[in-house]
Structure formats: structure tokens, C-alpha cells
C-alpha positions, -999 to +999 in steps of 0.1 A: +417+414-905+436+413-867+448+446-859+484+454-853+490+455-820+529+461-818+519+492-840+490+505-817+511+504-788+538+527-803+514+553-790+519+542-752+544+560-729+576+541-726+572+541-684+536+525-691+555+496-707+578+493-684+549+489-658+532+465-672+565+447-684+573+439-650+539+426-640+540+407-674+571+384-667+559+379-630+532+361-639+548+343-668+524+359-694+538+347-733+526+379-748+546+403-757+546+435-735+538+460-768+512+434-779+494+428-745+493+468-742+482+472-778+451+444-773+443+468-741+448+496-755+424+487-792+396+471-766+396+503-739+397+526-772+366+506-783+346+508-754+356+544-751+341+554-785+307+536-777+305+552-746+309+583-763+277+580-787+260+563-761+261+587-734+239+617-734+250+637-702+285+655-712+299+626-732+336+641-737+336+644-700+324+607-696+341+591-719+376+606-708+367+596-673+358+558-686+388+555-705+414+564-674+395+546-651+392+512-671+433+520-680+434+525-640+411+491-635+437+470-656+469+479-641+455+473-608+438+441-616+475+431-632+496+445-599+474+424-578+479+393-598+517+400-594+511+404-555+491+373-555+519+354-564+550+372-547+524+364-514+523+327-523+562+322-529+569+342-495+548+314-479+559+283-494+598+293-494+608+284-458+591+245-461+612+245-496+642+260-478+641+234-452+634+205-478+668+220-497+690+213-462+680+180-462+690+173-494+720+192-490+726+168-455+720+139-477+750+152-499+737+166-530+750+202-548+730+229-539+715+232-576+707+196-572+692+199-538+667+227-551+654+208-581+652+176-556+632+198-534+607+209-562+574+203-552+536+205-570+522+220-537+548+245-541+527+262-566+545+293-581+578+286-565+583+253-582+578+272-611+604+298-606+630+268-594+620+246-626+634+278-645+661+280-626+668+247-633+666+248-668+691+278-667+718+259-649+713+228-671+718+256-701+750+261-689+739+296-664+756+303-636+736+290-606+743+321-587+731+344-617+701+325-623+694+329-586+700+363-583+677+369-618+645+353-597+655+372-566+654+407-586+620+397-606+598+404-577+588+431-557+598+415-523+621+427-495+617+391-482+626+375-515+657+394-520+676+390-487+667+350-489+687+350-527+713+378-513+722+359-484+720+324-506+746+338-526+768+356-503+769+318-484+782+302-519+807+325-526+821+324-488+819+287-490+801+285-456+775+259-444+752+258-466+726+233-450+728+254-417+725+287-435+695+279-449+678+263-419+680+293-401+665+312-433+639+286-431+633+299-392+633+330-393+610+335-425+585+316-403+590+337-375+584+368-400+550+350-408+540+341-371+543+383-362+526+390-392+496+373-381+497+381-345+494+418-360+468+406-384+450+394-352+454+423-332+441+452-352+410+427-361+387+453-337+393+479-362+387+461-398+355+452-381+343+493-371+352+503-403+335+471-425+309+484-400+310+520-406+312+518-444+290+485-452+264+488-430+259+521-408+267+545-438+244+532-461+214+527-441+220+568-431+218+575-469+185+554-472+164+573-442+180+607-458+166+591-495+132+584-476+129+614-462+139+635-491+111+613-510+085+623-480+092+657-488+089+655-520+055+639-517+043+666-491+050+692-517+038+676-542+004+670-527-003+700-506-013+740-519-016+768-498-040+789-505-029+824-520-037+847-493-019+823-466+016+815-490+024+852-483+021+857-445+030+818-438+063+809-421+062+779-429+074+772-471+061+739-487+082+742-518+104+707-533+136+704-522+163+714-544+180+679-546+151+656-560+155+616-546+171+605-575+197+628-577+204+621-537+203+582-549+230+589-578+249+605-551+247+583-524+262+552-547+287+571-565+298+580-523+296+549-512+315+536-538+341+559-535+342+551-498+344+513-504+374+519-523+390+540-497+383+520-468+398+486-487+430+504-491+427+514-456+415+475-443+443+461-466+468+487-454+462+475-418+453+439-421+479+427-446+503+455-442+501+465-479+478+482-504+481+459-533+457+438-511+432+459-517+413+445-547+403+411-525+391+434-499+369+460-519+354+429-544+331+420-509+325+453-493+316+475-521+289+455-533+281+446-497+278+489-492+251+492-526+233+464-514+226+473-482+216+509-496+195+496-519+178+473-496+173+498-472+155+518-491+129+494-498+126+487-461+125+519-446+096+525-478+074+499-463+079+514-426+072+549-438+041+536-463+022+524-433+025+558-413+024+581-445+005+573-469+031+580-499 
């Protein structure tokens, strides 16, 4: 029997909804928002409860940790999808822009110089002005249906292009000429945004550095020398009259190597994460970029730890024998 998923989402906070509501009718999604957060909500719940009885290290603990982070994991995943696509319209407006001033030149409406200017290389855009479209052939306002797509994303950009579309019909001004100078000046916007991009390159690279390479070869000589320690111990006994008038203490650590190796992931991890936002922050000028950033260098930081180790093992094995 299929759950209910309207009725397991009557559980979820109403600003949750209204989250994921958003993200939901960016990306065209034809689930319901309470349905969509009900399926997430009945699958996160499942995993939850078999981490639960799974887990034998404080599994309360665990399993409220799993189920906020994989909550946490979605709505990121979802935002950045959202992004994705804001990203791509910002790019491919000014060329449809210009395409829509032709047409306009060549003497068509302005409703009928946008769907003329539809393109399949457009990608998402055409899909926003094929809706539009449809609106105005519905008998909607072409300024309301305009000014709907311009408030449905999250983009400063976006919403002066519609705002100053709009403002030019009502004023009855030049339309073709308004919107070649849109057309400009959004690829201007794009042409410095790149320049920056180019300039602060020096510092993506020292901290990709930093975090994906330096850092986690300095946790695999700490892991190999923790594990030489542990061997030394291990392996050599005082005698009883010298382990009370020796300085020196031959006891194990306190931290054994695996516990340092738990460590040193879960850090670098942590640190991968951080650093994305950071690269993203300064690279693309946003945050949202982060997930395309961290899905290389996280995995980039482990595997370089890991491989490390088994390096830095075979340097130490042939001067210590381990």
C-alpha cells in the first residue's frame, strides 16, 4: 500500500514548505510541494530508523545527527539545482534579448518578437518564454506574465531586466533600443564577472592547495608517527628497577592511530566543506556554488590522506622495521 504523503507532510513546518516551494516551481518539478516533502520526509525517516539499530556507538546521538544532515543534504542539493538554472538564464538572456530587437525592427509585437526569438540552445529560458507564451495566448496580460517569471527567481539581474521591460511598455518608449542596451550591458556584467573570476585565481589555487594536498599529507606523517609510537611501546619493556629512575616514559599514546584516522577524515571533511563555500564565495561570487566545488575537493582531500598514508608506511617500513 503507497503511503500518504500529503498526510506525512502535515508534520513539516510551514516555512520548510515554503522553502522547498520555491525551489519546487523553479525547476518545474510536477509534484506537489506537501507530496515531494512527504516522499523526503517517509525515506529520511526510514533511513533514520535503520541507522538507529544499526549503530552501536550512541545511536540516539547518531541517528539525530543523520537525520538533520541528510534533511540539510536535500535542501542544498535542491537550492543548487535552482542556482543552476537562474545561472544559465542570466547567460543566455542578452543573445535572446538581442534576437527580440530584431524582431521588434522587423515589426513584430513584443509578445510576438519573444516567442519568434525562442530558441532550443536557449535551454531553460525558452522554457520560461514558452510559458509565457502560453499565458498571453490564455488571454494574460503580457506584462503580468512577465513580471510573474521575473519574481520566480532569486536574481537581482533577472528582476531589473523584467522591471525595466515593463516600465518601457507602459511609457511606450523604444522598445527595440531599450532592449539592445539591456542586451549590452548584461554582457558587460558578464565580461567583469570573469575578469574577477580571473584575478583572484592565485588564491583558489593556495587554498585547493592548502586543503587538498598540504593538509592531508600533514595528518598522514602525524598518523605514521603516532603508529611508530605505538609500535615502540608496544615492543619495548623496561626493566623494573630502571621504569622508576628513567626519564624517559615508553607508555602508548593516549590517542591510538585509529582514533587520530577517524579524526583526521571527519577534519578534513569538515574543512573541504568550508573551503568550497570559501572558493565558491570568491570565484563565482556566491555560496550556492558550493556543491560543484566541494563534489572534487573533498574526495580529492580523503584520497590524498589515505594515499599518503600508505606511502609514508612503505618509507618508514624500510627504516623501522614496523
Amino acid at each position: 500500500m503507497k503511503p500518504n504523503y500529503k498526510l506525512i507532510s502535515r508534520v513539516i513546518p510551514k516555512f520548510i514548505k515554503k522553502l522547498f516551494n520555491q525551489d519546487l516551481r523553479i525547476i518545474d518539478s510536477k509534484m506537489n510541494v506537501d507530496e515531494f516533502l512527504g516522499l523526503v520526509l517517509f525515506i529520511i525517516s526510514s533511513i533514520s530508523i535503520l541507522t538507529f539499530f544499526i549503530t552501536t556507538v550512541y545511536p540516539l546521538i547518531t541517528t539525530a545527527l543523520v537525520f538533520i544532515f541528510t534533511w540539510i543534504l536535500v535542501y542544498v542539493f535542491f537550492n543548487f539545482l535552482t542556482y543552476k538554472k537562474t545561472k544559465e538564464i542570466e547567460l543566455t538572456l542578452p543573445d535572446f534579448l538581442q534576437l527580440s530587437s530584431s524582431n521588434i525592427r522587423a515589426g513584430m509585437s513584443i509578445d510576438r518578437a519573444f516567442w519568434f526569438s525562442i530558441r532550443s540552445n536557449f535551454g531553460a529560458l525558452a522554457d520560461e518564454m514558452e510559458t509565457i507564451a502560453k499565458k498571453v495566448l490564455s488571454g494574460e496580460d503580457f506584462s503580468k506574465a512577465l513580471e510573474e517569471f521575473g519574481e520566480k527567481f532569486d536574481s537581482v539581474l533577472i528582476k531589473r531586466a523584467v522591471k525595466l521591460i515593463i516600465e518601457g511598455l507602459k511609457s511606450g518608449g523604444e522598445m527595440a533600443d531599450l532592449l539592445d542596451k539591456l542586451s549590452e550591458n548584461i554582457r558587460g556584467m558578464h565580461t567583469i564577472q570573469k575578469e574577477i573570476s580571473a584575478n583572484v585565481t592565485t588564491y583558489v589555487i593556495f587554498i585547493t592547495f592548502a586543503v587538498g594536498v598540504s593538509a592531508p599529507f600533514l595528518f598522514a606523517l602525524g598518523y605514521q608517527l603516532l603508529t611508530v609510537m605505538e609500535n615502540i611501546s608496544a615492543h619495548v619493556v623496561l626493566p623494573a628497577s630502571m621504569s622508576t629512575v628513567s626519564p624517559i616514559s615508553f607508555r602508548a599514546p593516549p590517542v591510538t592511530s585509529s582514533q587520530f584516522k577517524l579524526f583526521a577524515v571527519i577534519w578534513l571533511s569538515v574543512s573541504s566543506i568550508f573551503s568550497s563555500m570559501l572558493i565558491s564565495s570568491i570565484k563565482k561570487g556566491s555560496i550556492k556554488e558550493t556543491p560543484s566545488v566541494m563534489v572534487y575537493l573533498l574526495p580529492i582531500s580523503v584520497i590524498v590522506f589515505l594515499v599518503s598514508i600508505k606511502m609514508l608506511s612503505s618509507f618508514f617500513s624500510t627504516i623501522i622495521p614496523m
